[in-house]
N, C-alpha and C positions, 0 to 999 in steps of 0.2 A: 504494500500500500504506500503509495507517495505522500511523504511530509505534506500537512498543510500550510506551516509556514511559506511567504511568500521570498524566502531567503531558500540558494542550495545547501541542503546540510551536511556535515561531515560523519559521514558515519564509521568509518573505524580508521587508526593509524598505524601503519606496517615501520618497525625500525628498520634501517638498511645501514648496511654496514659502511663503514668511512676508514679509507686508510691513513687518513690524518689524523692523529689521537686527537690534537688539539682541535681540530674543530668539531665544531657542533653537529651530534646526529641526525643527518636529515631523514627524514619520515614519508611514505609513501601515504597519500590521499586518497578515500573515498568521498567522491561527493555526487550524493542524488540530484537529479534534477527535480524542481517541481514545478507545476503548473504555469506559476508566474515567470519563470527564467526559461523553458521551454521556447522551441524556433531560436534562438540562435545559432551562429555556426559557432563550432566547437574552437576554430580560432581564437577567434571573438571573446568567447568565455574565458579561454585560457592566458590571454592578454591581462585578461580582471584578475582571474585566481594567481598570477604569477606577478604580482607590481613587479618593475626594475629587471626585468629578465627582455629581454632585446627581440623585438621580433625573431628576426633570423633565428634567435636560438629556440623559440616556439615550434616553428616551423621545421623546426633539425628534429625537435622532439618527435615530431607527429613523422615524420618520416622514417623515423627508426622505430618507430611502433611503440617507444616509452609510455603512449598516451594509448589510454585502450578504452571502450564504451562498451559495456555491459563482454568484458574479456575478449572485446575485438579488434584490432587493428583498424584506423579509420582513417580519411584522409581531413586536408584542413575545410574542404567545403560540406561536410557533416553538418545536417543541420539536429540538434539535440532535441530529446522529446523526453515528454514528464515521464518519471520514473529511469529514465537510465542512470545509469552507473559510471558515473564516470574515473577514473585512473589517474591522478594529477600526480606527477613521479619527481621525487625530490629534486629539486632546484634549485643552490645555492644563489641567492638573489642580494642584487647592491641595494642599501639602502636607498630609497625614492629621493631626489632631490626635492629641497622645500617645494611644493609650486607656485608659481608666479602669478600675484593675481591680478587680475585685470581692472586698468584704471578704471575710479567709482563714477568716472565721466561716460564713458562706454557701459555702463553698467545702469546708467543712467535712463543711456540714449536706447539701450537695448526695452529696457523700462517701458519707453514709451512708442516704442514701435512693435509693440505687437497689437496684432489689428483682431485678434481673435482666441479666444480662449475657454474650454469647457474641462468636464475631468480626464478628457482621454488623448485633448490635442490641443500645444498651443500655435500659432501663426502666426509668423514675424514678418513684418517688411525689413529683409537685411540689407547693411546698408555697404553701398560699396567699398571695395580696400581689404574689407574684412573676410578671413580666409573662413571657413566653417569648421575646420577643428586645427589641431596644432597640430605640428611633426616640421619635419623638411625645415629644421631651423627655426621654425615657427613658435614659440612659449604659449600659444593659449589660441584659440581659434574662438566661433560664436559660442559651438556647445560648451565650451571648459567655460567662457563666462558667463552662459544661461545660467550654468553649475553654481557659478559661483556670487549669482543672481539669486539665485534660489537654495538655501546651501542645504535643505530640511525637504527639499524634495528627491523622494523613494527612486526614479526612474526618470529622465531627462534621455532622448535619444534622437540623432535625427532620422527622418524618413526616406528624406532625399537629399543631395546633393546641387550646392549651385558653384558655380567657379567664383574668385577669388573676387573677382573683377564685375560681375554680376550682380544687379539689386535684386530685391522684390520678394515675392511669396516665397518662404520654406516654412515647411512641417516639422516640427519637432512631436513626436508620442509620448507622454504621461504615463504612460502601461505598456508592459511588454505586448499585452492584449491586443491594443491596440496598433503599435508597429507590425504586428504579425499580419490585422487584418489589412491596414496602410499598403503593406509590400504587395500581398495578392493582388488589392484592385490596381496596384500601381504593373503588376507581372502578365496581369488580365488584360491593360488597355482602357480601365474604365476611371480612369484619372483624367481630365482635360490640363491640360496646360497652356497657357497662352503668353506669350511673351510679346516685346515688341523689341525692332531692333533697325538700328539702321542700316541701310547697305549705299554700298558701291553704284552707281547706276540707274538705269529707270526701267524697274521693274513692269511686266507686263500687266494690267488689270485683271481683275477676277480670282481666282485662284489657280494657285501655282501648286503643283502637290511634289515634291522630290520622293521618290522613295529608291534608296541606294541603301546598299549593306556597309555596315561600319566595321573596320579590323582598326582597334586597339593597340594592336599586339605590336607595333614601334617605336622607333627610336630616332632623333636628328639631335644632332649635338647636344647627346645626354639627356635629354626632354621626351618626354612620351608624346608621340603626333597618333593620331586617328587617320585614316585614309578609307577612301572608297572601295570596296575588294570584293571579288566572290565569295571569298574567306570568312569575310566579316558577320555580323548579325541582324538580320534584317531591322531596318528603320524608316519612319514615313514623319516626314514635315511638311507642312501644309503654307504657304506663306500667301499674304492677305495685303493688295498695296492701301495703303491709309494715305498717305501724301507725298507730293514729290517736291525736292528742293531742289532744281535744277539738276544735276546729276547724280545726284540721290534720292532714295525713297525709303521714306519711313513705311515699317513693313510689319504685318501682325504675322507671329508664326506659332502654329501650333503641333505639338509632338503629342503622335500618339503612342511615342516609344521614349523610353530616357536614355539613351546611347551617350556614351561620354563625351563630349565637343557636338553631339549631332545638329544642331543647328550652323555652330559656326562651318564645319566641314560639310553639310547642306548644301550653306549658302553659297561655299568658294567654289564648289562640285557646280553650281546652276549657274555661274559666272558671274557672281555679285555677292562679294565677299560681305562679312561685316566688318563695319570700319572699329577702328582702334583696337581691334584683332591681331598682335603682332604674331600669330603662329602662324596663323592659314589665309590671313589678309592681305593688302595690298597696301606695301610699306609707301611710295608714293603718295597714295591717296588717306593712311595714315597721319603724313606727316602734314598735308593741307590741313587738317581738321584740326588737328593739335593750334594753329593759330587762330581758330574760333573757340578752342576753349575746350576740345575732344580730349581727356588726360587718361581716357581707360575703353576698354570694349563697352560699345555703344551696344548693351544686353539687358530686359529688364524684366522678371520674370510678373507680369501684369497681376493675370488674375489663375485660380485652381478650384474646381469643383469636382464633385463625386457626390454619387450615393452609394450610402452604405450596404443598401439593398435587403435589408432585414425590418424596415415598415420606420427606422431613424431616419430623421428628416436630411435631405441632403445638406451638404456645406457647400457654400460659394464665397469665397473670398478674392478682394483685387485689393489693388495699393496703386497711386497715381503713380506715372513718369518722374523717377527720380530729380530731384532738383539740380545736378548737375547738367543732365542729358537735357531737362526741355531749357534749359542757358543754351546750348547748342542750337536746338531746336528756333529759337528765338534770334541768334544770329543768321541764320539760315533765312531763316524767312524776309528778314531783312533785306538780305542781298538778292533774295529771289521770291518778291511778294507777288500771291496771288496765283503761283504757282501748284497747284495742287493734281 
């Protein structure tokens, strides 16, 4: 029978042997899953259960089979279910560095930009600049300061993913319950997303629908690019002209797929890159914009709805054009009023 607490519990400890007298006997781990921590990947968990042990060396474990679920051998994309048994195998671990916390000015701003909030999800307009978690040099992203926003809250997690450089709607989930359900309708298609963005060009009227598969799986000077390929995984963007500023067009795009870069590698695929894009855009036409005031990817993630499809009322949530971008938008029209 699986614990009811909503904590994994530890159910028995294995000494193992150390041929260091002096140090400390590390001890082999049982820990049940329950209901509440269930659906995650076993990576994932194991990042939690192991503070200060280094990725890479998570990943060593699971690969030599150290890590076993219910006495099996598993890989890192295992997703855990209530009641297993999990294997956490002694791991001499560094002390956590203090963590660093996020100025009470951002904490602030984080404060007041959330545009929606119940017990199972809350919704931010993020503002640009800000990466969405730490790592890669990075001391604290949004999640570690929602955390540290909220310091009494059980579960804090995000749903999805926006780039660094990107404003507007993310999900964060309150309950693991609710991430689990979050992911399907996001895995299913039945998430809308709609962004706005500007591009390159003068897009054609109507809609424009791309669907091209995305590979991931590269490299250009040390950076992960995305590229078009039969390889890849299928993806479909839909993009919608809203206005034109003489050789641009502000543009509505919506994904009914979350592929990583897929709009911006969309956009540069259909030959109308997004501007302030320095990966997949058009450095040139970059650097014009920069002297109207462009200083990031011109990406805003608008508005996000779903139903739950269990008789809960849907959610519809938007956030206006970031104050930077319509500064842009305003120079532009200036120079090419009327133009629409």
């Amino acid at each position: 029978m699986a614990p009811c607490s909503g904590k994994p519990v530890i159910i028995s400890g294995v000494s193992e042997h150390h041929t260091n007298d002096q140090a400390p006997r590390a001890r082999v781990r049982k820990v049940v899953i329950t209901a509440d921590t269930a659906g995650q990947r076993v990576d994932n968990f194991l990042q939690r259960e192991l503070k200060g042990v280094p990725k890479s060396r998570v990943y060593r474990l699971l690969r030599k089979g150290e890590v076993r679920v219910n006495g099996r051998r598993i890989d890192a994309a295992y997703r855990l279910g209530e009641g297993d048994e999990v294997r956490v195998p002694p791991v001499r671990t560094s002390e956590p560095a203090e963590p660093v916390r996020p100025p009470d000015r951002l904490l602030q701003e984080l404060q007041q930009r959330i545009i929606y909030e119940d017990d199972r999800l809350l919704v931010l307009d993020k503002p640009p600049g800000l990466a969405v978690h730490g790592g890669s040099g990075l001391q604290f992203g949004l999640i570690e300061a929602l955390r540290a926003l909220r310091p009494k809250a059980p579960f804090l997690e995000l749903v999805h993913r926006l780039d660094r450089e990107t404003s507007g709607c993310l999900v964060v989930a309150k309950k693991r319950s609710a991430l689990r359900e979050m992911h399907e309708l996001l895995r299913t298609g039945r998430v809308e997303k709609r962004y706005l963005t500007l591009l390159l060009g003068r897009l054609p009227r109507g809609v424009v629908p791309v669907e091209a598969p995305l590979d991931s799986g590269h490299k250009q000077g040390g950076e992960r690019v995305v590229r078009v390929a039969s390889s890849g995984k299928a993806a479909r963007t839909v993009f919608r002209t809203v206005a034109r500023y003489g050789g641009y067009t502000l543009a509505e795009a919506d994904i009914a797929t979350g592929r990583t870069h897929q709009i911006r590698v969309h956009a540069a695929h259909l030959g109308y890159p997004v501007l302030g894009d320095a990966r997949y855009g058009d450095k040139g036409a970059n650097q014009a914009l920069r002297k109207v005031g462009l200083r990031r990817l011109f990406l805003h993630a608008q508005c996000l709805e779903f139903d739950w499809g269990d008789g809960r009322p849907p959610l519809s949530v938007s956030t206006p054009l970031s104050e930077d971008l319509r500064r842009v938008l305003a120079v532009l029209e200036e120079k090419e009023p009327g133009v629409k």
